[in-house]
Backbone of each chain as ProteinMPNN parsed JSONL, in Angstrom:
{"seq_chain_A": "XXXXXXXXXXXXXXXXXXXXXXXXXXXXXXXXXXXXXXXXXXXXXXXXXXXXXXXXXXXXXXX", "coords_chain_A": {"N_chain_A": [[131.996, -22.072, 19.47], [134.52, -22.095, 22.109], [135.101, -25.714, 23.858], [136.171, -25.066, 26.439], [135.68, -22.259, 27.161], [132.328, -22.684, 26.73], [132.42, -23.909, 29.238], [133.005, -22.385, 31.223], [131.869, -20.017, 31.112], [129.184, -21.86, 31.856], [129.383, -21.973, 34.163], [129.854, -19.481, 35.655], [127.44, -18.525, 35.174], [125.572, -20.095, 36.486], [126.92, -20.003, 39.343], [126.639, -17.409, 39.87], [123.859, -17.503, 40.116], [123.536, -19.158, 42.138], [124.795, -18.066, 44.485], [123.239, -15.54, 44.829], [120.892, -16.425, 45.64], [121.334, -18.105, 47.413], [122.575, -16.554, 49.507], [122.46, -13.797, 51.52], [123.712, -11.25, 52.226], [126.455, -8.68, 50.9], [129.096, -9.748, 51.067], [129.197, -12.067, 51.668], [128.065, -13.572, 49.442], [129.66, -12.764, 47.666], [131.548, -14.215, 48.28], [131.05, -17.185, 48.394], [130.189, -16.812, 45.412], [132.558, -17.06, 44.307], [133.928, -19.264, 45.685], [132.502, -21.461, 44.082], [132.706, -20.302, 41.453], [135.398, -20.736, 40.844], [135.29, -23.372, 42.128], [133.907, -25.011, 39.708], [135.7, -24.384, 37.485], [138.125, -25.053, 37.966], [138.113, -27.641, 38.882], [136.619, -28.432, 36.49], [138.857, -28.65, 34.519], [141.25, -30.103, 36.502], [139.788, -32.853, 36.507], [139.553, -33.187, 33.713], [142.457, -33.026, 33.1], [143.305, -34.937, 34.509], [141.889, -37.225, 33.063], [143.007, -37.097, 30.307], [145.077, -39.048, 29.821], [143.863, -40.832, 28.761], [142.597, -42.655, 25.582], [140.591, -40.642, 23.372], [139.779, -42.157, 20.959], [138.363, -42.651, 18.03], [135.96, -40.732, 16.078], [132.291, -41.387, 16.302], [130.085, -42.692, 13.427], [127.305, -41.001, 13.172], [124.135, -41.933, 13.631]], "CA_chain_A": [[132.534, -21.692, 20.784], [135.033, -24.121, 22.482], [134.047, -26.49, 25.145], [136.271, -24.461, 27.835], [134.537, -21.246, 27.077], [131.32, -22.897, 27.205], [132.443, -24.417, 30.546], [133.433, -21.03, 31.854], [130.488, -19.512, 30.745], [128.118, -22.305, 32.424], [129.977, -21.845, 35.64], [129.996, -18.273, 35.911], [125.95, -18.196, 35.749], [125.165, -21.108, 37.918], [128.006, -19.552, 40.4], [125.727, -16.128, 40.163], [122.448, -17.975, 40.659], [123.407, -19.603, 43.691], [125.215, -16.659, 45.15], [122.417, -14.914, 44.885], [119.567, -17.609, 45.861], [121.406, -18.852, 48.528], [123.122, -15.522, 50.779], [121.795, -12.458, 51.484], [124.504, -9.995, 52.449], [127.444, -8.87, 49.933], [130.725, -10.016, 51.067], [128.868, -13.895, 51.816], [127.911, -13.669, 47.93], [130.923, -12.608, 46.802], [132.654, -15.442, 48.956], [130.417, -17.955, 47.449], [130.607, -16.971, 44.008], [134.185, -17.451, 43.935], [133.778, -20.974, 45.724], [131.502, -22.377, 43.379], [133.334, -20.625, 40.085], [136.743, -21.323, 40.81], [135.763, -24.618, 41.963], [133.794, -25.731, 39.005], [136.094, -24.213, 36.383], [139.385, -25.874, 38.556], [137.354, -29.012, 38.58], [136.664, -29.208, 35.388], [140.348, -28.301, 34.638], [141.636, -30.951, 37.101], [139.167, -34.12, 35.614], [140.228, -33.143, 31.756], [144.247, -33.384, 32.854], [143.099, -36.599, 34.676], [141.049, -38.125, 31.564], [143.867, -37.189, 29.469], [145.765, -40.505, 29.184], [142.811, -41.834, 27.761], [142.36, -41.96, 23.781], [139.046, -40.902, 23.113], [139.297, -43.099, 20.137], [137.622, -41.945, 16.365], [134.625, -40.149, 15.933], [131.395, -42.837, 15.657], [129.122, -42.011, 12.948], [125.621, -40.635, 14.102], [122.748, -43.306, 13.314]], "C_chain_A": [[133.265, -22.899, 21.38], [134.523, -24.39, 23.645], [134.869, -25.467, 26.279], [135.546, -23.179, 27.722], [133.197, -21.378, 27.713], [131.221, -23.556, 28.809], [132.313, -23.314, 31.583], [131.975, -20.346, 31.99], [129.025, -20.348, 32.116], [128.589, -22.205, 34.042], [129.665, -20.697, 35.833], [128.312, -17.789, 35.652], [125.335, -18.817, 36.619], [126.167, -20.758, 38.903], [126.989, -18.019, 40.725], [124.318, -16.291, 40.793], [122.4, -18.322, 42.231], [124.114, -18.785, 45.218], [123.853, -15.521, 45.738], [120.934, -15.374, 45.617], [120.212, -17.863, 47.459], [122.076, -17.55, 50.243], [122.703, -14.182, 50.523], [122.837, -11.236, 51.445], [125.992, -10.148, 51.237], [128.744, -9.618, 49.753], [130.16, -11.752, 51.073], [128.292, -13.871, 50.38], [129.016, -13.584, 47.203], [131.913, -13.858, 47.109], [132.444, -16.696, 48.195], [130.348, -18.331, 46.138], [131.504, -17.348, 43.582], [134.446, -18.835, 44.389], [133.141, -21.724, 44.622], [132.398, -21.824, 41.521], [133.805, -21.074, 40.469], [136.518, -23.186, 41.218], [135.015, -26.002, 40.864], [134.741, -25.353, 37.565], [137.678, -25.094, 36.349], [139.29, -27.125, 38.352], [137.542, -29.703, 37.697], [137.973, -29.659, 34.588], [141.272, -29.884, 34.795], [140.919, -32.278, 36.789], [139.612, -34.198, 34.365], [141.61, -33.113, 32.109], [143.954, -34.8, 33.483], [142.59, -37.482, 33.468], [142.369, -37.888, 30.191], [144.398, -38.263, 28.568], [144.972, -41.301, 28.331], [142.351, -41.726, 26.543], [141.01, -42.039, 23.868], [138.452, -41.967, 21.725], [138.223, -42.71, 18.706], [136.588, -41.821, 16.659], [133.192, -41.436, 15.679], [130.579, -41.873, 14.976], [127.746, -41.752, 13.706], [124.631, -41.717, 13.414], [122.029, -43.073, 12.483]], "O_chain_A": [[132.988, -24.097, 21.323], [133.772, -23.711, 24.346], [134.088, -25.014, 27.116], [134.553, -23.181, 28.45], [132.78, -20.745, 28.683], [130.169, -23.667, 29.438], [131.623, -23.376, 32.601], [131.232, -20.285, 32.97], [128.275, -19.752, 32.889], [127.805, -22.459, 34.956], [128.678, -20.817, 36.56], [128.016, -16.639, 35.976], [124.617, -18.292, 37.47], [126.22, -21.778, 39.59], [126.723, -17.712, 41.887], [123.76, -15.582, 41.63], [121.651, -17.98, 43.146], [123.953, -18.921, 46.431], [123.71, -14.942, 46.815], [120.082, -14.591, 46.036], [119.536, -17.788, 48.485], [121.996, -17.721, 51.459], [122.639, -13.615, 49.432], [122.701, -10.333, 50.62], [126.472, -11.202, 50.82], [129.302, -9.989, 48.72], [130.813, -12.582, 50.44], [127.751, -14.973, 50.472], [129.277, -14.272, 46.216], [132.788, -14.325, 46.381], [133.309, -17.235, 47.506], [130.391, -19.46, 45.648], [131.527, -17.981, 42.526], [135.091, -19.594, 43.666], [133.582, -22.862, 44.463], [132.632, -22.634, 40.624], [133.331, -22.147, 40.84], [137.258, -24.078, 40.803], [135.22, -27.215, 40.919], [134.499, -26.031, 36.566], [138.256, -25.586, 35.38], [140.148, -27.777, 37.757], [138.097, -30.794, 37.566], [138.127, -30.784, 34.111], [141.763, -30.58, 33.906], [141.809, -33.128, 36.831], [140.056, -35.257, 33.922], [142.22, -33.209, 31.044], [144.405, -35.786, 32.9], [143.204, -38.499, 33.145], [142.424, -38.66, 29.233], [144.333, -38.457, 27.354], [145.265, -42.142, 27.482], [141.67, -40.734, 26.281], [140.322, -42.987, 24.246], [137.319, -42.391, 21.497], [137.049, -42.527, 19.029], [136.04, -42.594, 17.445], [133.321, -42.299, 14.81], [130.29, -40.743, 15.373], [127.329, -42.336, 14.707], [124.989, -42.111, 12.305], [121.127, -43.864, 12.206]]}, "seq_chain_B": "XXXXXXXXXXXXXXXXXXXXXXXXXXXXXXXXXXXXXXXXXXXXXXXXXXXXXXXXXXXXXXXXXXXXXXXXXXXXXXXXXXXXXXXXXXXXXXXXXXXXXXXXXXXXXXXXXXXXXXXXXXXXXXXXXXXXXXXXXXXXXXXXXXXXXXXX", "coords_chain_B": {"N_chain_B": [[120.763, -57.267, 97.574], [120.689, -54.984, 94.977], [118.582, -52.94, 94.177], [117.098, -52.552, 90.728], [117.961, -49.636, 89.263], [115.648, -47.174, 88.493], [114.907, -44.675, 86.174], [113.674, -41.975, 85.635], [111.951, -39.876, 83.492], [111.571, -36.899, 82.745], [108.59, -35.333, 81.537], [108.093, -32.874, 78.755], [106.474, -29.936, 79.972], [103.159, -29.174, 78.72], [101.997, -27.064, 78.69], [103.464, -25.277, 79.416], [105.09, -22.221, 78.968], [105.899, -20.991, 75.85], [109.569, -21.29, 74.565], [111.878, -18.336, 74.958], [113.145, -17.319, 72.018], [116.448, -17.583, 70.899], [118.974, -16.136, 72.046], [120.984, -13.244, 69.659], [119.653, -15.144, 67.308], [118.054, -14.924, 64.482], [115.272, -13.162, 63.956], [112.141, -15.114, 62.742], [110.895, -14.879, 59.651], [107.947, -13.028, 58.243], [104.72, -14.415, 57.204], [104.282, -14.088, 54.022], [102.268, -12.884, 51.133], [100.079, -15.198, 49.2], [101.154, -18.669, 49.032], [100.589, -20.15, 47.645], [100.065, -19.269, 44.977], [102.166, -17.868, 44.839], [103.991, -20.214, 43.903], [102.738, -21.106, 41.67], [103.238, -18.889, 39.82], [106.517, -18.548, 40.268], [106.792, -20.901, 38.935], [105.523, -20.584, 36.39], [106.816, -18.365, 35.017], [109.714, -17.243, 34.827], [111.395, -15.969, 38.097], [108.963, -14.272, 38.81], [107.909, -14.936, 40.753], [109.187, -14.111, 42.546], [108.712, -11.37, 42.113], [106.386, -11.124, 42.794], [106.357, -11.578, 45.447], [107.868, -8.891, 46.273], [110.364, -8.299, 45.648], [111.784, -7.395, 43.83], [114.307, -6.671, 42.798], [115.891, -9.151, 43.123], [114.188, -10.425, 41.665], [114.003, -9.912, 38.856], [117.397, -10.694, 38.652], [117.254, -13.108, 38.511], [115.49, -13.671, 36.486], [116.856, -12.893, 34.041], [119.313, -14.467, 34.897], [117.975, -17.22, 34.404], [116.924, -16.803, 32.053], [119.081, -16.253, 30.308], [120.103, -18.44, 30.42], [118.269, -20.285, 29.17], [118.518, -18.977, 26.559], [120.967, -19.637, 25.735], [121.554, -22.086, 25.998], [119.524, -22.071, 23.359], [120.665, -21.509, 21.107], [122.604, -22.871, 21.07], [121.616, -24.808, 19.699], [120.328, -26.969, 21.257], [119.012, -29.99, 23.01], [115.778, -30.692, 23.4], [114.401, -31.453, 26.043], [112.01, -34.175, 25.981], [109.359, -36.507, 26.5], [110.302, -40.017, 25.858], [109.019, -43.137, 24.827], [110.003, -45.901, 26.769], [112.399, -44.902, 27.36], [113.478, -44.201, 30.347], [114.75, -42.358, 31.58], [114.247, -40.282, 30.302], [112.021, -39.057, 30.738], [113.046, -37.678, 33.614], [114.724, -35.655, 32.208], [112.777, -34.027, 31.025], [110.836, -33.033, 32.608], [112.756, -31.8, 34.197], [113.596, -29.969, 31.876], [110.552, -29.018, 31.636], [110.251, -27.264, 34.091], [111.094, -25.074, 33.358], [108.702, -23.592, 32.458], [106.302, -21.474, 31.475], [108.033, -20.693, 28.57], [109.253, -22.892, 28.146], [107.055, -24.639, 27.361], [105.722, -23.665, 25.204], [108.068, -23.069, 23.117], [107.597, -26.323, 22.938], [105.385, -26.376, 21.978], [103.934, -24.489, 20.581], [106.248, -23.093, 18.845], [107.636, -25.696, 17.897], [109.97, -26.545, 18.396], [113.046, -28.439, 18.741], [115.179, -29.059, 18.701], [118.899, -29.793, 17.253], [120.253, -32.569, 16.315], [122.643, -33.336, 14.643], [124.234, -30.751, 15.118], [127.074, -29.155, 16.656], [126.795, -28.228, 19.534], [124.435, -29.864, 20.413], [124.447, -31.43, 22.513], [126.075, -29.722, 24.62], [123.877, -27.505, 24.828], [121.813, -28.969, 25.661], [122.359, -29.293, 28.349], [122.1, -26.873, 29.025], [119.538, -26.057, 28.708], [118.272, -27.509, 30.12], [119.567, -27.213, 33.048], [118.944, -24.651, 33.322], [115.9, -24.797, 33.399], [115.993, -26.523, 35.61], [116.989, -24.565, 37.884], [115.231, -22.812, 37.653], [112.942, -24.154, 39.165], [114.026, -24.777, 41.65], [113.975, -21.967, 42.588], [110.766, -21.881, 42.238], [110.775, -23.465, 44.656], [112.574, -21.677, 46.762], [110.38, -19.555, 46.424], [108.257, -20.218, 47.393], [109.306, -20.691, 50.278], [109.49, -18.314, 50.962], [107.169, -17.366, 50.772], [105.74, -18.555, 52.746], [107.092, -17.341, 54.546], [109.72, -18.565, 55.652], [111.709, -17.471, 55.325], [113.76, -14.878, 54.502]], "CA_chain_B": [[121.332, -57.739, 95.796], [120.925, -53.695, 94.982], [117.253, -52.656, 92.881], [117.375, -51.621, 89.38], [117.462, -48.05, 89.227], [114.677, -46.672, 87.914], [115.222, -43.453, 85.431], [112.465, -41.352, 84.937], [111.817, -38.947, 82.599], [110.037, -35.713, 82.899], [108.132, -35.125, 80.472], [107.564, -31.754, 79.185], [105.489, -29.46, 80.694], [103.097, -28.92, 77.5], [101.039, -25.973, 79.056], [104.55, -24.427, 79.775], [105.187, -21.104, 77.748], [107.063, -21.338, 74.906], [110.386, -21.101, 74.62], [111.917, -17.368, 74.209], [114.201, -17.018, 70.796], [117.85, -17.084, 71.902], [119.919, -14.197, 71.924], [121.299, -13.113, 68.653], [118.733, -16.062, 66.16], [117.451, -14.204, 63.515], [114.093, -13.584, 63.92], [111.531, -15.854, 62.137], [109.844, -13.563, 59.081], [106.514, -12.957, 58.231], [104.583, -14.604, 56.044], [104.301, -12.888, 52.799], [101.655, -13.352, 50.003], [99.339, -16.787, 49.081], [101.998, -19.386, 48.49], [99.894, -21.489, 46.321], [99.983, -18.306, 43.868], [103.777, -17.293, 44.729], [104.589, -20.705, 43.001], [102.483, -20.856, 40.642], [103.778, -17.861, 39.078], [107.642, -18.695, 39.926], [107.31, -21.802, 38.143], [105.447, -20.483, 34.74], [107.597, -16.9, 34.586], [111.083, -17.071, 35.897], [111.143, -14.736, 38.684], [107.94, -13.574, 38.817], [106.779, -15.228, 42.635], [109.802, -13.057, 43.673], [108.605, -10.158, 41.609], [105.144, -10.939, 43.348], [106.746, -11.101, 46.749], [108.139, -7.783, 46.513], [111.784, -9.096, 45.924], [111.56, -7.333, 42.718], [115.31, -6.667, 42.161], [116.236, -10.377, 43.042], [113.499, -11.548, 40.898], [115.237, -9.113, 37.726], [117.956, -11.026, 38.093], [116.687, -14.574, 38.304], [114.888, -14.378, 35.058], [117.811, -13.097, 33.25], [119.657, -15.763, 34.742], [117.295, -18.31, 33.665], [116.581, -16.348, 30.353], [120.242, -16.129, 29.185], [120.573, -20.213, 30.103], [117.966, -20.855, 28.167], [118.985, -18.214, 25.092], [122.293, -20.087, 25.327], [121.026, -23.662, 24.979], [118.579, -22.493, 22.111], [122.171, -20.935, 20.201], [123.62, -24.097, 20.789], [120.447, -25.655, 19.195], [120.444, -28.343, 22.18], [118.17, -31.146, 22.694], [114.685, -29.768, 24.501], [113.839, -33.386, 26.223], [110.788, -34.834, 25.673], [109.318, -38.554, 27.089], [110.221, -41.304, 25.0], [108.285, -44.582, 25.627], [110.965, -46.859, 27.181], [113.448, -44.423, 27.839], [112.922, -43.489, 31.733], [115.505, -40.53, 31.686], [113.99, -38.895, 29.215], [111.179, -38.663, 32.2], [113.79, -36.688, 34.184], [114.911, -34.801, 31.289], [111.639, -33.628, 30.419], [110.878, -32.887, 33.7], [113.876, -30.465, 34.094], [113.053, -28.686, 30.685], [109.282, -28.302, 31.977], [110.46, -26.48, 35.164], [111.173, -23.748, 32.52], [107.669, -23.191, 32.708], [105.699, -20.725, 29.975], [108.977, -20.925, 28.22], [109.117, -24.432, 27.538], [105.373, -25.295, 26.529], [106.225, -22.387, 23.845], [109.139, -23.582, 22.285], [107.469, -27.491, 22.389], [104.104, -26.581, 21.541], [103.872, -23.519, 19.483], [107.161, -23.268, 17.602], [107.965, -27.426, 17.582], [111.758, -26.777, 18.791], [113.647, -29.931, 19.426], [116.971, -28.997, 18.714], [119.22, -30.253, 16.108], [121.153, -33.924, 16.293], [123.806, -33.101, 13.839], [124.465, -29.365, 15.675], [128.323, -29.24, 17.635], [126.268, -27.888, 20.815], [123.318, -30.36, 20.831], [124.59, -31.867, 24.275], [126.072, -28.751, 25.279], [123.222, -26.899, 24.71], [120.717, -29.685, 26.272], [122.838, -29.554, 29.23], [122.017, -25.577, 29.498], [118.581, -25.695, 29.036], [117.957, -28.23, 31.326], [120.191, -26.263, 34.124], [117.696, -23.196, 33.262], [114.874, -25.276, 33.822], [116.155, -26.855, 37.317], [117.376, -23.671, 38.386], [113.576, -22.217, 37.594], [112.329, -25.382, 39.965], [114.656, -24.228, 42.496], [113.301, -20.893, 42.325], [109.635, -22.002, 42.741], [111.214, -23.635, 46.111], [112.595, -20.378, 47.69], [109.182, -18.542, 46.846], [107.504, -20.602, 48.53], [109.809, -20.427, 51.73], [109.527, -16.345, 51.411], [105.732, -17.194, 51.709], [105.734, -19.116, 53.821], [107.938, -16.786, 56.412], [110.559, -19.401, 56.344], [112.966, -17.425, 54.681], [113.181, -13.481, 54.176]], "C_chain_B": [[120.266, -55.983, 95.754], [119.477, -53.589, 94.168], [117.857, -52.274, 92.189], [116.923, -50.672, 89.833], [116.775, -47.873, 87.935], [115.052, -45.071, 87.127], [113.774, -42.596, 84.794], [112.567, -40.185, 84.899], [111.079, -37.918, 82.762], [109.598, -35.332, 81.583], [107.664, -33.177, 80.334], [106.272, -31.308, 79.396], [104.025, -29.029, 79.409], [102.494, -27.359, 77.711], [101.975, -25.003, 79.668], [104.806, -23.045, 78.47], [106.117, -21.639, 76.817], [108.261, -20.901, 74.985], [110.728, -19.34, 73.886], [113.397, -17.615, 72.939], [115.604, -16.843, 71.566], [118.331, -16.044, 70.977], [120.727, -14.14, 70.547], [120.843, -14.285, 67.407], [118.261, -15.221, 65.721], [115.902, -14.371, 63.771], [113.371, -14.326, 62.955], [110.767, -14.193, 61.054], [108.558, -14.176, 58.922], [106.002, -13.62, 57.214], [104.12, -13.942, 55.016], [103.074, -13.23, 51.4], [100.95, -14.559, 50.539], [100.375, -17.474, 48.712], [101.948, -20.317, 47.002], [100.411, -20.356, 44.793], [101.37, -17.805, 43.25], [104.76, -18.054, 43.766], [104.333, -21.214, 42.296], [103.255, -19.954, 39.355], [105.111, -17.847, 38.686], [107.663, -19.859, 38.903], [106.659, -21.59, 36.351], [105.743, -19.257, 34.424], [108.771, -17.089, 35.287], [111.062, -15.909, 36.618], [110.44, -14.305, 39.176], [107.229, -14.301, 40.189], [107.746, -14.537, 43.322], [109.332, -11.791, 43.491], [107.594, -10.389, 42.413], [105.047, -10.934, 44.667], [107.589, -10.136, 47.353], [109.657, -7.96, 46.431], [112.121, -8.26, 44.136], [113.498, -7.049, 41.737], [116.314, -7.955, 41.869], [115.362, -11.006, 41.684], [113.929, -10.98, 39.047], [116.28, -10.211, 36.952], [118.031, -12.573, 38.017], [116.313, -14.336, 37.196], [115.554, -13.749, 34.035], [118.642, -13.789, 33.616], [119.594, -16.706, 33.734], [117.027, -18.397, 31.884], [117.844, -17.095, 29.705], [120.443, -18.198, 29.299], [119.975, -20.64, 28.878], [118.271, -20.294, 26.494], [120.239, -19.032, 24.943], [122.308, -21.493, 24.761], [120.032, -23.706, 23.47], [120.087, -21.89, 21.044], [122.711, -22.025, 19.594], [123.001, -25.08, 19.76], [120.583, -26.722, 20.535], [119.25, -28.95, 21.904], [117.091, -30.217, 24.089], [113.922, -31.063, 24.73], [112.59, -32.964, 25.735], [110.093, -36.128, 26.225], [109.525, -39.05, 25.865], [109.715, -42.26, 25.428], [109.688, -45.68, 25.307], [112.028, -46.193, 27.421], [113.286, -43.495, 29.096], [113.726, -42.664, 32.121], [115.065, -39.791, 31.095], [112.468, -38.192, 30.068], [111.713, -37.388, 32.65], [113.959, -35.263, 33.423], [113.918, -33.726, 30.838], [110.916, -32.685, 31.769], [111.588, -31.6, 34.088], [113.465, -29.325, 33.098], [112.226, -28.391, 31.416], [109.213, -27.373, 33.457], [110.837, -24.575, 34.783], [109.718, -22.996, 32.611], [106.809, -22.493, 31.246], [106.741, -21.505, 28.637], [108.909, -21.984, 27.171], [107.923, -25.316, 26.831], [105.492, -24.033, 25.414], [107.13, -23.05, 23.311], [108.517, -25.534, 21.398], [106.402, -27.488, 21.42], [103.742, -25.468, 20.433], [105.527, -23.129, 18.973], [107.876, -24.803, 17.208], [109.363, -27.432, 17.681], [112.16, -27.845, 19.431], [114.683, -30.239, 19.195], [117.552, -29.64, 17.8], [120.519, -31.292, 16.195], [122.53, -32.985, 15.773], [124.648, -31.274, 14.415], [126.278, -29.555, 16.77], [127.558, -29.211, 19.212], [125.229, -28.542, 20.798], [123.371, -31.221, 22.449], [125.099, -30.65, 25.369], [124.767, -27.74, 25.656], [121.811, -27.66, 25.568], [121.197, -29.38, 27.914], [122.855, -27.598, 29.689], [120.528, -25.513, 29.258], [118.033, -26.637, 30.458], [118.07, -27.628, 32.712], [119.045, -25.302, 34.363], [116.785, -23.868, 33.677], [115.126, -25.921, 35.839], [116.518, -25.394, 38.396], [116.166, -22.721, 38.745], [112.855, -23.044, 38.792], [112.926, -24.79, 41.227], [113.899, -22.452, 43.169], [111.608, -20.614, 43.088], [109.821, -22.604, 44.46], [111.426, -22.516, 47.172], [111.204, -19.335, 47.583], [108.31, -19.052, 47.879], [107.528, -20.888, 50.442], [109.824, -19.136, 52.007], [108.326, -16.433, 51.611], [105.594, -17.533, 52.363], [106.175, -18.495, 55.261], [109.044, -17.599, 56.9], [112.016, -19.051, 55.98], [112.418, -16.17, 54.159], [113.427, -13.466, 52.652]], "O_chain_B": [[119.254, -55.878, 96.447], [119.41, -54.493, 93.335], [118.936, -51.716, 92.392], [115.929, -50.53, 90.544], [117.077, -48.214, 86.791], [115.597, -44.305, 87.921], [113.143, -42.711, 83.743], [113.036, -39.427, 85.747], [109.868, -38.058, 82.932], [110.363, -35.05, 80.661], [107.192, -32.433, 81.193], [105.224, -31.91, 79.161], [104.24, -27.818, 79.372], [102.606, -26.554, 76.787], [101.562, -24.05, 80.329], [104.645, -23.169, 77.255], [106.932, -22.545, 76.992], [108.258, -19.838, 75.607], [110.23, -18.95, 72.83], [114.491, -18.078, 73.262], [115.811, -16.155, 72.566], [118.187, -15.48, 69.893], [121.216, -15.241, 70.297], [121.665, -14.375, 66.495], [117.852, -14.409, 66.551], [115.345, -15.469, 63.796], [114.039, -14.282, 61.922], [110.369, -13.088, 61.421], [108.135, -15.285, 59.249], [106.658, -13.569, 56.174], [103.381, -13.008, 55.324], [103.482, -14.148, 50.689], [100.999, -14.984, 51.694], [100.856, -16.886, 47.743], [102.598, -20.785, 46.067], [101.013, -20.767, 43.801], [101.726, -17.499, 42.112], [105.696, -17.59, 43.115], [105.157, -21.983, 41.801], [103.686, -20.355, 38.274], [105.458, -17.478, 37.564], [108.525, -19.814, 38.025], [107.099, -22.175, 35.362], [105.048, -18.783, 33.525], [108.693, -17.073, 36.515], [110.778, -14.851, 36.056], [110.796, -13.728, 40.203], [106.051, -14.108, 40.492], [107.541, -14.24, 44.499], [109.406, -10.994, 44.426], [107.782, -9.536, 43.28], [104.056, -10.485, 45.242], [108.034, -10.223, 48.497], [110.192, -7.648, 47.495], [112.823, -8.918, 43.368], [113.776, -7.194, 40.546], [117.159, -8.042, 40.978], [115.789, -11.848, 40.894], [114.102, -11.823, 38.167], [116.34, -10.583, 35.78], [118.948, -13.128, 37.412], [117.027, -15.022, 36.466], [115.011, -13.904, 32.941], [119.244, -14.134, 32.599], [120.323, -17.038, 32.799], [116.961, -19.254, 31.004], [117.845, -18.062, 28.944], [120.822, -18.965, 28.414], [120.525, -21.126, 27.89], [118.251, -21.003, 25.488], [120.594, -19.096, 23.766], [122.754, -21.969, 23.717], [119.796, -24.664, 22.735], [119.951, -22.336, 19.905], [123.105, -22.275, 18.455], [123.623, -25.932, 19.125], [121.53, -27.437, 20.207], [118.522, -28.696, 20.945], [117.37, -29.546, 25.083], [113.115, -31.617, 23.984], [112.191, -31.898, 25.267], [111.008, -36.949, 26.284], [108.987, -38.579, 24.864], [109.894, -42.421, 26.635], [110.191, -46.089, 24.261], [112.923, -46.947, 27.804], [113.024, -42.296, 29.002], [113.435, -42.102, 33.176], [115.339, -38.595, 31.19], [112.037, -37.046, 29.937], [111.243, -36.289, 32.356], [113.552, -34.157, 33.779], [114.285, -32.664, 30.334], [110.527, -31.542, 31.528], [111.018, -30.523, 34.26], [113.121, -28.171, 33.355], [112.563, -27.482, 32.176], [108.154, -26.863, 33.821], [110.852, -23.514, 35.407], [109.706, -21.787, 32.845], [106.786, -23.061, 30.154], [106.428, -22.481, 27.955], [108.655, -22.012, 25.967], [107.925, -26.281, 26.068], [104.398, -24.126, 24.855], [106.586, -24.063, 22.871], [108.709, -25.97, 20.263], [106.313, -28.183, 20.408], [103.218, -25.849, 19.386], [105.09, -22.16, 18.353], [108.608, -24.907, 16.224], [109.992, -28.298, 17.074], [111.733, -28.198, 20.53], [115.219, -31.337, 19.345], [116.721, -30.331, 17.211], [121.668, -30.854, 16.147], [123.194, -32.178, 16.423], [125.669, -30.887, 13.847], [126.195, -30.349, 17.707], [127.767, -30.141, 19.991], [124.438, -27.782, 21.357], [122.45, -31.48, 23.224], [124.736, -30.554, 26.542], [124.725, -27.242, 26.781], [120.911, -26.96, 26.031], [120.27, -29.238, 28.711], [123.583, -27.168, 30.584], [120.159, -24.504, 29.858], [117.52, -26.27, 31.515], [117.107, -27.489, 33.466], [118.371, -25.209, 35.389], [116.651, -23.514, 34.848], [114.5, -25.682, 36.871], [116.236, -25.39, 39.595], [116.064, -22.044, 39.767], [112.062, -22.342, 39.42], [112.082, -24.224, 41.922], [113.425, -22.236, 44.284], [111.235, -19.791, 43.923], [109.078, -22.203, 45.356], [110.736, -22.372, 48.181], [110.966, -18.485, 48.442], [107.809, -18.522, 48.871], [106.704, -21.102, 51.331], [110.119, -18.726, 53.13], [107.921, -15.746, 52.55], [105.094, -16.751, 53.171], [105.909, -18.794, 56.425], [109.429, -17.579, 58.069], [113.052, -19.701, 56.118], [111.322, -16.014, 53.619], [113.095, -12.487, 51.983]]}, "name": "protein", "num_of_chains": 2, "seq": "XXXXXXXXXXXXXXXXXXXXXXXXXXXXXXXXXXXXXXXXXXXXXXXXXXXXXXXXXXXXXXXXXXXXXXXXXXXXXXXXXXXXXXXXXXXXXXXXXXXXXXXXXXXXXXXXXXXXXXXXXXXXXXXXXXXXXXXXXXXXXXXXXXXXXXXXXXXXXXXXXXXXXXXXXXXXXXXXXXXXXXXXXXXXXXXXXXXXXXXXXXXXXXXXXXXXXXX"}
């Protein structure tokens, strides 16, 4: 699975959890959910075009 | 040459009624259940101190929440902390997992799961059970504010 998938993915249940945990009525859940995806999937998005320039540099072997 | 003015304080009245609730504050709820028991239960069943405080469709979807995190970090194979002696994150780490509750003393103790180094998802996958486990911790927090009455 690739890492944005899995990013997507971990956003879009921790965005449900706290939707749900944290507001009671529908439309303040639904408001919420969409704050918290969109702004960890934008996020992550917006840090990985920032980190870009930077060579991650060859694989190190494992120990 | 003018006195210092003096400023004194009234103190309140203590034997004064209490204050009434202002106009449109949500009332305070009731308390609900034994707390001691409410998070007990949330913290070794996901869910289950909401299921036991009558919350039963919230508490549904809390422990498929929590479930699918953790079904997703065991996919990935991730890393299921542990303490190491001298490594004081792996405290934290361990910590987080064990907020999983049943769950997690199952996987360490009766099937010996500890995830697999060499695996693509062993950090991805550590980094979703963990979540599941804090998110379970979290969990045992709000039951205990629904018993409490501090929170419907």
């Amino acid at each position: 699975m690739s890492h944005f998938l899995l990013m997507v993915l971990y956003a879009l249940i921790v965005s449900v959890f706290f939707a749900i945990l944290w507001r009671r009525d529908r439309r303040g859940q639904v408001a919420l959910f969409l704050q918290l995806f969109l702004g960890m999937v934008l996020g992550g998005l917006a840090i990985a075009w920032l980190m870009y320039p930077f060579p991650s540099g060859p694989p190190q072997p494992i120990p | 040459m003018d006195s210092p003015e003096v400023i004194v304080v009234a103190e309140p009245d203590a034997e004064a009624a209490p204050e009434a609730p202002k106009e449109g504050a949500p009332a305070p709820a009731e308390p609900q259940g034994r707390p001691l028991l409410a998070v007990a239960l949330a913290w070794l069943v996901p869910g289950a101190g909401h299921f036991y405080l009558g919350r039963k469709g919230r508490a549904a979807l809390f422990m498929a929440l929590v479930l699918i995190m953790l079904a997703v970090g065991l996919v990935l194979e991730g890393k299921l902390w542990r303490i190491v002696p001298g490594q004081p994150l792996s405290v934290l780490g361990t910590l987080g997992c064990a907020g999983l509750g049943i769950p997690y003393f199952v996987l360490r103790f009766f099937t010996g799961y500890e995830g697999n180094l060499v695996a693509q998802g062993y950090e991805y996958g550590a980094a979703f059970i963990v979540t599941g486990g804090l998110m379970n911790l979290l969990l045992v927090l709000d039951a205990w504010d629904i018993a409490r009455g501090m929170k419907e």
